[in-house]
C-alpha positions in Angstrom: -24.2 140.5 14.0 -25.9 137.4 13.0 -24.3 134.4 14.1 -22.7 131.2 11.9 -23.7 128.1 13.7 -21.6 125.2 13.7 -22.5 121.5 14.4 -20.5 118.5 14.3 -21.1 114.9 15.3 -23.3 115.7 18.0 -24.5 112.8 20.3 -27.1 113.5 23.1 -28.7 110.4 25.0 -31.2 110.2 28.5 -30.0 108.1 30.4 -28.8 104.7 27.9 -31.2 106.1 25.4 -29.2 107.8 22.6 -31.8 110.4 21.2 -28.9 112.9 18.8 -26.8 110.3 16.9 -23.5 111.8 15.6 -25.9 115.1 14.0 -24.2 117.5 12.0 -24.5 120.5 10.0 -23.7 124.1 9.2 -25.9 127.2 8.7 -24.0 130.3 7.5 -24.8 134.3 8.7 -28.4 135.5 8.0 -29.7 132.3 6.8 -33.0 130.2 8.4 -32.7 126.7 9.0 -34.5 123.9 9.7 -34.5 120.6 11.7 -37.8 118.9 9.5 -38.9 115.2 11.2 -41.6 113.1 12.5 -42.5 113.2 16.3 -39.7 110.9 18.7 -36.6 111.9 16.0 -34.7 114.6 18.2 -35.5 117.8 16.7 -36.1 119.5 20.0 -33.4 118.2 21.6 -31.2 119.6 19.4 -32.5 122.5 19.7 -32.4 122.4 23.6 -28.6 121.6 23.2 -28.4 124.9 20.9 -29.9 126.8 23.3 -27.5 125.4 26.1 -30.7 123.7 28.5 -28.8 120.5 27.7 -25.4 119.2 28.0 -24.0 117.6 24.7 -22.7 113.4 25.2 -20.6 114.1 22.3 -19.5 116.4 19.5 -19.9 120.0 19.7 -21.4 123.2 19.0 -19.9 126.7 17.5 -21.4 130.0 17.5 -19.5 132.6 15.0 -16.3 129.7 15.9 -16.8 130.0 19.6 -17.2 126.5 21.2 -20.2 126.7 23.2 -21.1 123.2 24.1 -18.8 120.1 24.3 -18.9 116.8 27.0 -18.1 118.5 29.9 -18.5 122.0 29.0 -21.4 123.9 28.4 -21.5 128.1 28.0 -25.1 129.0 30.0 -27.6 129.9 28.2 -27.6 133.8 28.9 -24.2 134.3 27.6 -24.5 132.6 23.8 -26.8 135.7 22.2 -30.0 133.4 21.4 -33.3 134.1 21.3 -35.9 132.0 21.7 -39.4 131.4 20.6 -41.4 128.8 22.3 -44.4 126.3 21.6 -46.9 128.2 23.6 -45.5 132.0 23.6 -44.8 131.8 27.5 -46.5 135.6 27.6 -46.5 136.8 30.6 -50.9 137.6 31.0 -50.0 140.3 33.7 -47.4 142.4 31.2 -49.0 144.6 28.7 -47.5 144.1 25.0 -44.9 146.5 25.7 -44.3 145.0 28.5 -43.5 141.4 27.4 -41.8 142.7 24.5 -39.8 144.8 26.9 -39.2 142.0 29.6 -35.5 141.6 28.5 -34.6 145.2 29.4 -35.7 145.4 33.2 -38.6 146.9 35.1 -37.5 150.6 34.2 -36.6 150.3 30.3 -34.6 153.7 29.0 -35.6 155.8 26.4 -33.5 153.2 24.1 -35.3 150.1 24.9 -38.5 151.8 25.0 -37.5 153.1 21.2 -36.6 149.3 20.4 -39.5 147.6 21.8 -41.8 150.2 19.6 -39.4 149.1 16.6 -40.3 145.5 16.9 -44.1 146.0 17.5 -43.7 147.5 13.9 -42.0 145.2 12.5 -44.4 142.6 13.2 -47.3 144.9 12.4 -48.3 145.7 15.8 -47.5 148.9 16.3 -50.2 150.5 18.0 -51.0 147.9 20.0 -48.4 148.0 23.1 -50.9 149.1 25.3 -53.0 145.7 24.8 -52.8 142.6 26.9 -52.4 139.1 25.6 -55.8 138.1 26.3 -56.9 140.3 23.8 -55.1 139.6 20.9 -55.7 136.8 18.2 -53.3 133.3 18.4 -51.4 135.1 15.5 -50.8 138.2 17.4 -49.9 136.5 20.3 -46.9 134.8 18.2 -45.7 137.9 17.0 -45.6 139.3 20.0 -43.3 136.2 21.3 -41.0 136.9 17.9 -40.8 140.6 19.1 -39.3 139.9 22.2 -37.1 137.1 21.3 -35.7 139.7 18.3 -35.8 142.7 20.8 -32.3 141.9 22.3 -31.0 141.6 19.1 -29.7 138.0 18.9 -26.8 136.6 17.0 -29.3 133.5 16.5 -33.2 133.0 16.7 -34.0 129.7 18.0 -38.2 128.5 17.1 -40.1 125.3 18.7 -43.0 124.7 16.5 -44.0 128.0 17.3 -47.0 127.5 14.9 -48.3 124.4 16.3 -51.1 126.1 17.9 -52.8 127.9 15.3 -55.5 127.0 12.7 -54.3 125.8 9.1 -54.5 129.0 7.1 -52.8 130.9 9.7 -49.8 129.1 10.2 -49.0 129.1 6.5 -49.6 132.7 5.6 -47.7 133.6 9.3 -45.1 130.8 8.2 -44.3 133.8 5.3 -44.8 137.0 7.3 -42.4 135.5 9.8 -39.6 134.8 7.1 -39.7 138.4 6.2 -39.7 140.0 9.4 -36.5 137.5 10.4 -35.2 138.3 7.3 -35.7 142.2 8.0 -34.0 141.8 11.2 -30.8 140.4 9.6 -30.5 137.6 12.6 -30.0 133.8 11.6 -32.8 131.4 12.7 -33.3 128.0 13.4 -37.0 126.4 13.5 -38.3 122.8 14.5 -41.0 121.6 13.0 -42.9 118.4 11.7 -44.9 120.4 9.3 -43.1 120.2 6.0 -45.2 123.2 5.0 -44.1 125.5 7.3 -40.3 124.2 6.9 -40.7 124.9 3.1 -42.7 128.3 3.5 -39.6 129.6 6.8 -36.5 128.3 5.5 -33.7 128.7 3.2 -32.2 124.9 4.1 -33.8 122.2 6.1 -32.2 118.7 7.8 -34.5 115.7 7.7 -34.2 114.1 10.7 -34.6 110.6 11.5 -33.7 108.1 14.3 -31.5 111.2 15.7 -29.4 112.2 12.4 -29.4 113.8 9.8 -30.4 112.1 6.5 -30.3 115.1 4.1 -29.2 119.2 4.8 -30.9 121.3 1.5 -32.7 123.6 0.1 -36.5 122.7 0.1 -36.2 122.4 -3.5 -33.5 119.9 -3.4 -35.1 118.0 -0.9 -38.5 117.8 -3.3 -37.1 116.7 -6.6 -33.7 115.1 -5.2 -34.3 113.0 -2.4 -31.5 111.2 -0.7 -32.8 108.4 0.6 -36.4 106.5 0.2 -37.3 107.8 3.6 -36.8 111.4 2.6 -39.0 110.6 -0.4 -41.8 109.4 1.4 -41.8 111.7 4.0 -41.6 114.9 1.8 -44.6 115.8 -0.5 -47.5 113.5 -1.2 -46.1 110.5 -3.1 -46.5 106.8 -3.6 -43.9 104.2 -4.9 -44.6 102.8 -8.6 -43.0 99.7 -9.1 -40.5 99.5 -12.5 -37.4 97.3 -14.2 -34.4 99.6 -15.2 -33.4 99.2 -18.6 -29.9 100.7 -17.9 -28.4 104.1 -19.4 -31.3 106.0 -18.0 -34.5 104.1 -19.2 -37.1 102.7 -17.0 -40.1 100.3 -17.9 -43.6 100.3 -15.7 -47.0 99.5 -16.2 -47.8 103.4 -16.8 -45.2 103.2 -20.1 -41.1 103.9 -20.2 -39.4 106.4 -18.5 -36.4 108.4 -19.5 -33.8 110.7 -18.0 -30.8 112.6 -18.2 -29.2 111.2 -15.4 -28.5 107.5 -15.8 -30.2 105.5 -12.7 -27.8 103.6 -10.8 -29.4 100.2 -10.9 -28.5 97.7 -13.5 -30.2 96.3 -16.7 -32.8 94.7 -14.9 -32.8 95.4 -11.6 -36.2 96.1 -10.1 -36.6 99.5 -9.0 -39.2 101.7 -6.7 -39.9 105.0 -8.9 -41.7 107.9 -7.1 -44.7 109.6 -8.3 -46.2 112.8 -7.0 -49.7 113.9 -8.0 -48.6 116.3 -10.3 -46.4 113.5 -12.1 -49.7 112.0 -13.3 -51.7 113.7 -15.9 -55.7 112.9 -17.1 -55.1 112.5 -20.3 -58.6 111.3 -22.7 -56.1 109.9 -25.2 -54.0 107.9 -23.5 -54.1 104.2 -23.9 -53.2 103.4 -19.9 -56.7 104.0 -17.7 -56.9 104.0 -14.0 -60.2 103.8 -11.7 -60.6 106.7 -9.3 -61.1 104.9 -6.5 -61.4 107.9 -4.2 -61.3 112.0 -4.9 -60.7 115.0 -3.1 -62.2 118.5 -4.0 -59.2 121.5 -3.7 -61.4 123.9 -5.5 -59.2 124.1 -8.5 -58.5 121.4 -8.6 -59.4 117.3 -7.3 -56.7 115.1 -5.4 -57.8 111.7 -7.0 -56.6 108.8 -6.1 -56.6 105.7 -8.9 -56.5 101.9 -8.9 -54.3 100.7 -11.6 -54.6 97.4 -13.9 -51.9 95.8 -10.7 -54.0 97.2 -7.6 -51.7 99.4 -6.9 -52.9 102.9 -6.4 -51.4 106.5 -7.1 -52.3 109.9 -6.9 -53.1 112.7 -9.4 -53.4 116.3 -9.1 -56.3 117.1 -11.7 -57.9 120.4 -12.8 -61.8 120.6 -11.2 -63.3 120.4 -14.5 -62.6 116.8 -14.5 -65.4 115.9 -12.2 -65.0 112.2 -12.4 -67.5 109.7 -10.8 -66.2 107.1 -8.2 -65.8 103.8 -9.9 -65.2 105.3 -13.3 -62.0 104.7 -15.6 -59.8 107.9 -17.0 -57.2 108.0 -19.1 -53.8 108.8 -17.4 -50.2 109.1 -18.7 -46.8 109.8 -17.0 -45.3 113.9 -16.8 -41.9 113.3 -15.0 -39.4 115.8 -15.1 -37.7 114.7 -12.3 -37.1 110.8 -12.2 -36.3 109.3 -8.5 -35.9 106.3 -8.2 -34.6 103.9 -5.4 -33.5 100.2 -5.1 -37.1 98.0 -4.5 -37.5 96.4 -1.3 -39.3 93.0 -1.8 
C-alpha cells in the first residue's frame, strides 16, 4: 500500500542553527513529490527526518496518519516502510546484481524473494543481467539497480537524494522519465530532492520550493512555471529576467517593449512600478516590429538560438529564436512581446 505522508510545521536545527523552519506539506497515495532548492536550504534534511536518521525540534511527521516523528519521539527507521535511494547507490562491489537487489531479504532469499528480485530487474529493464557485478554496468544501470532494491521490499514510500547527481546531462533527463514510470508501475509514493529543476519537472507530480528552510510554494510543475508565488520562485524556476514596467491598473501594464494586458487584474495600483517577468519564449523576433534589440550574446540549441539582447535602457533579456535567424553579434532585430501568462511582482528599487 502506498503511503500518504503528512507534514506539518516541522522545525529541525544543529545545534542554534535552525536549518527546517516551520516546513509543511502533504503528498497524497501514489503520487511523487519533490523538495526543489538551491544548495544550504534544507532539502536533505528533510528528507533525513522522513526517513527517521534525524529527530524533529518541532512539528511532526505522518505516514498513512501514524505519527512517526515528533520532539521527543522518533519511530526507527526500519519500522516506517521506506525505501531509500541514495546520492552514490551505496552498491555493495562484492554482491552480484541479484545480490544487491536481494540484500533486503537475507543471505538465503526463498523462492519468493528470489521471484521478486527477478521482478524488479525487469522492471527497470535489467532483466538478464543479475548475474553481473556493479563494476560492469554503466552510471545508469548502476542507479537502477539502487531503485530495484529500494522498491524490492515493497515500500509504503520511496525516499530519493539527488540520485542523478552523478550522471552526465542527457542521462539524467531521459533516466529522470524512465524512473517516473517504473515508480509509477510500482504503485509506491516517492519523494525526491533535488536542485535540478529539470529533473524535479521531468519525476514529479508536485514540487515544494524550498528556501531559507520553508516552503515558499507546494505545486504542480506547471503552476510553479506560469504562477509563481513569490519573486524568488520566479527567478529561480525557468530561465527568466525581470523587465521593468508602470501598472496602469485593471490589468494593463506599460514597458519599454509596448503595453501589456491580462485577464487577471495585477494587484498593484495605477502607477505603481512593477517588476514583470519574461522568459525566452515570451520574446519573439519579429522583422516588423517597431521595438529593436542588439544581440549582445547567442547561444546555438540546434533548433533553435538562446540570444540574449541589449535594449534601448541597457537592460538585457532573453529570447528563444528559431536557428534560421542566424543573427550577427552587434546587430539590431526586431522583437515584440508574446505573453500569455503575465507575472508580475512589486519592483524593488
Amino acid at each position: 500500500m502506498a503511503a500518504s505522508v503528512d507534514v506539518l510545521e516541522l522545525e529541525h536545527a544543529y545545534g542554534a542553527q535552525r536549518v527546517v523552519r516551520g516546513l509543511s506539506f502533504r503528498l497524497a497515495p501514489g503520487r511523487i513529490g519533490c523538495l526543489l532548492g538551491p544548495s544550504g536550504c534544507g532539502k536533505t534534511t528533510v528528507l533525513r527526518c522522513l526517513a527517521g536518521f534525524e529527530p524533529v525540534t518541532g512539528g511532526r511527521i505522518a505516514l498513512n496518519g501514524n505519527v512517526v516523528s515528533e520532539p521527543g519521539r522518533v519511530a526507527p527507521p526500519e519500522r516506517r516502510g521506506i525505501g531509500m535511494v541514495f546520492q552514490d547507490y551505496a552498491l555493495f562491489p562484492h554482491l552480484t546484481v541479484a545480490g544487491n537487489v536481494g540484500f533486503g531479504f537475507g543471505r538465503r532469499p526463498d523462492a519468493a524473494a528470489r521471484e521478486r528480485v527477478a521482478a524488479m530487474l525487469s522492471l527497470v529493464g535489467l532483466a538478464g543481467r543479475g548475474d553481473a557485478y556493479p563494476h560492469e554496468l554503466s552510471g545508469g544501470q548502476q542507479q537502477r539497480v539502487a531503485l530495484a532494491r529500494a522498491l524490492a521490499p515493497a515500500p509504503e514510500l520511496l525516499l530519493l537524494d539527488e540520485p542523478f547527481s552523478n550522471l552526465d546531462i542527457d542521462l539524467r533527463e531521459r533516466l529522470s522519465i524512465e524512473v517516473r514510470d517504473i515508480i509509477k508501475a510500482a504503485g509506491t509514493t516517492a519523494l525526491l530532492v533535488t536542485h535540478d529543476q529539470h529533473e524535479a519537472f521531468a519525476l514529479a507530480d508536485e514540487i515544494g520550493i524550498m528556501h531559507d528552510g520553508r516552503i515558499e510554494q507546494w505545486d504542480s510543475p506547471y503552476n510553479l512555471y506560469h504562477q509563481p508565488a513569490s519573486k524568488f520562485i520566479a527567478d529561480f524556476v525557468g530561465q527568466g529576467i525581470f523587465l521593468r514596467g508602470v501598472s496602469l491598473g485593471r490589468g494593463r501594464v506599460v514597458t519599454e517593449l509596448g503595453e501589456l494586458s491580462t485577464d487577471s487584474p495585477l494587484s498593484m495600483d495605477e502607477g505603481a512600478a512593477i517588476d514583470l517577468l519574461l522568459r525566452p519564449d515570451d520574446i519573439v523576433h519579429d522583422d516588423e516590429s517597431p521595438w529593436q534589440a542588439e544581440v549582445a550574446a547567442k547561444a546555438f540549441r540546434g533548433a533553435d538560438f538562446i540570444y540574449t539582447l541589449k535594449l534601448a535602457s541597457g537592460t538585457r533579456v532573453l529570447s528563444l529564436v528559431p536557428s534560421h535567424h542566424n543573427h550577427a553579434l552587434g546587430e539590431k532585430i526586431g522583437i515584440r512581446l508574446a505573453i500569455d501568462h503575465v507575472v508580475a511582482f512589486p519592483a524593488v528599487a
